[in-house]
C-alpha positions as CSV (number, residue, x, y, z in Angstrom):
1,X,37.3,25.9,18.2
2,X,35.6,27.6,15.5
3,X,31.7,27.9,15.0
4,X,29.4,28.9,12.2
5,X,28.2,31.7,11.3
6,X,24.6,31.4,12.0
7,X,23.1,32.6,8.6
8,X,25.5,29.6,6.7
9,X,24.0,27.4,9.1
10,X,20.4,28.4,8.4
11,X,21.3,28.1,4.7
12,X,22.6,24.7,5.0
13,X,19.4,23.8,7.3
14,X,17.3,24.5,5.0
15,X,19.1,23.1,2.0
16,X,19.1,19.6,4.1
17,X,15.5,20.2,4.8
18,X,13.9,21.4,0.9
19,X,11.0,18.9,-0.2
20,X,12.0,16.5,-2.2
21,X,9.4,15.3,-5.4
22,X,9.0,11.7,-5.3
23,X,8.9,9.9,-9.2
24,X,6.1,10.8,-11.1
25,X,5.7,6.8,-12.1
26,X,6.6,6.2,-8.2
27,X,2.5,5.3,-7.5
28,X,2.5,3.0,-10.6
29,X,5.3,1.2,-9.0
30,X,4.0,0.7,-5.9
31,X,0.8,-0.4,-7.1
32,X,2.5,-2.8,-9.6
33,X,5.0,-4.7,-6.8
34,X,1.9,-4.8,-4.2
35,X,-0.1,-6.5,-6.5
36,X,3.1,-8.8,-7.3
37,X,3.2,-9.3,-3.6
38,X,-0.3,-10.3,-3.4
39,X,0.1,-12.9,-6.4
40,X,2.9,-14.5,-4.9
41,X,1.1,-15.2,-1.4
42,X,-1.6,-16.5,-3.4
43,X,0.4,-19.3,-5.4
44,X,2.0,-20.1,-2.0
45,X,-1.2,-20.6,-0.3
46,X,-2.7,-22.1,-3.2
47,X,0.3,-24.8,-3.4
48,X,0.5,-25.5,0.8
49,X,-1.2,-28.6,1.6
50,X,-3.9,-29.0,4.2
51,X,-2.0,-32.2,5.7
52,X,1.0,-30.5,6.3
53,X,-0.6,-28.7,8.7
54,X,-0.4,-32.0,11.7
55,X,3.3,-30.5,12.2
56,X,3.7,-26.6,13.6
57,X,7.0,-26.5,11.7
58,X,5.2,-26.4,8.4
59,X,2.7,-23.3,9.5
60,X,5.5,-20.6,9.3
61,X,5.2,-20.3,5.3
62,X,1.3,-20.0,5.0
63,X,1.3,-17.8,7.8
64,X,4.1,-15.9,6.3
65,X,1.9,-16.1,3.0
66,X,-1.5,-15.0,4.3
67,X,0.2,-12.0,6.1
68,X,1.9,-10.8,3.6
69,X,-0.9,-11.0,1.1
70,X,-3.3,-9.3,3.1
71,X,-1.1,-6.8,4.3
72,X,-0.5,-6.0,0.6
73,X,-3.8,-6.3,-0.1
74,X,-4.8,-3.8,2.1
75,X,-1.8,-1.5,0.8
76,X,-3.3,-1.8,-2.8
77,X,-6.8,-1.0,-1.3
78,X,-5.5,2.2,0.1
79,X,-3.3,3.1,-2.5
80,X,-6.2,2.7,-4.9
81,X,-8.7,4.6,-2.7
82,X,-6.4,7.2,-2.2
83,X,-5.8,7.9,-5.9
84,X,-9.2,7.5,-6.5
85,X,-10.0,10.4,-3.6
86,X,-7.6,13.4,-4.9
87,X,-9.3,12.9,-8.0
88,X,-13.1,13.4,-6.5
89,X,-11.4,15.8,-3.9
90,X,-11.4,18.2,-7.1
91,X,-15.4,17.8,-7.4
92,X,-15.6,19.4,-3.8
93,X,-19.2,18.6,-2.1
94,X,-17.7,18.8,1.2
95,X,-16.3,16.5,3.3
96,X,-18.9,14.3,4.2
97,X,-19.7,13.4,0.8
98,X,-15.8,12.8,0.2
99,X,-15.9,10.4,3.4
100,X,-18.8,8.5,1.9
101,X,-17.6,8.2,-1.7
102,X,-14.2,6.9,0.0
103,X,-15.9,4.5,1.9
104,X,-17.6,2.9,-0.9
105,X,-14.6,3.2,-3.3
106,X,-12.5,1.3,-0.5
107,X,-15.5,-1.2,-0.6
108,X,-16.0,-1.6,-4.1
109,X,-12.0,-2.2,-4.5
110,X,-11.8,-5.0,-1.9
111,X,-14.4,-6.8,-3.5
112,X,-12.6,-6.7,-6.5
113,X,-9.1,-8.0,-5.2
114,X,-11.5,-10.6,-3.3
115,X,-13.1,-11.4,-6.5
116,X,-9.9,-11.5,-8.5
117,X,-8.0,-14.0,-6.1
118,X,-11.1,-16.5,-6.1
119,X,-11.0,-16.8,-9.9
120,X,-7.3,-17.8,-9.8
């Protein structure tokens, strides 16, 4: 039985382990399929009729709908926020002030997704 030398080992450890860049565009994509997402649950809410709902084997695809819609809603609100916040993170003011300017950015952002999916 033979076993590694332990340097090799280390080498190859730490080859496996090296950070890895994601896509510079990667963020764009995201944002751009969770806002697909969103879209999608919309039109199938917006198509499901209310008298469909008398039978509980018709409430798996609005259910499926309104989960997946806010889930990515909520994804889109982060993802926004969060690009939003490493660009203010540059314009220091500690962290409180980060915190609040987060806060109303995440707030400002829903209201606009809100906003958006009531004018459709």
């Amino acid at each position: 039985m033979t076993t590694a030398k332990s340097p090799e080992f280390e080498d190859l450890l730490r080859e496996a382990f090296a950070p890895v860049e994601p896509p510079g565009d990667l963020s764009q994509r995201l944002e751009a399929t969770l806002v697909n997402l969103a879209e999608l649950a919309h039109e199938e809410l917006e198509t499901w009729e209310l008298s469909a709902m008398r039978d509980p084997r018709n409430w798996v695809r609005p259910a499926a709908a309104a989960a997946i819609g806010t889930t990515a809603g909520a994804a889109l609100v982060i993802l926004r926020v969060r690009t939003q916040a490493k660009r203010r993170s540059a314009q220091g003011r500690g962290i409180g002030g980060l915190a609040q300017r987060s806060m109303r950015s995440a707030t400002a952002e829903a209201r606009r997704l809100f906003d958006a999916g009531r004018k459709r």
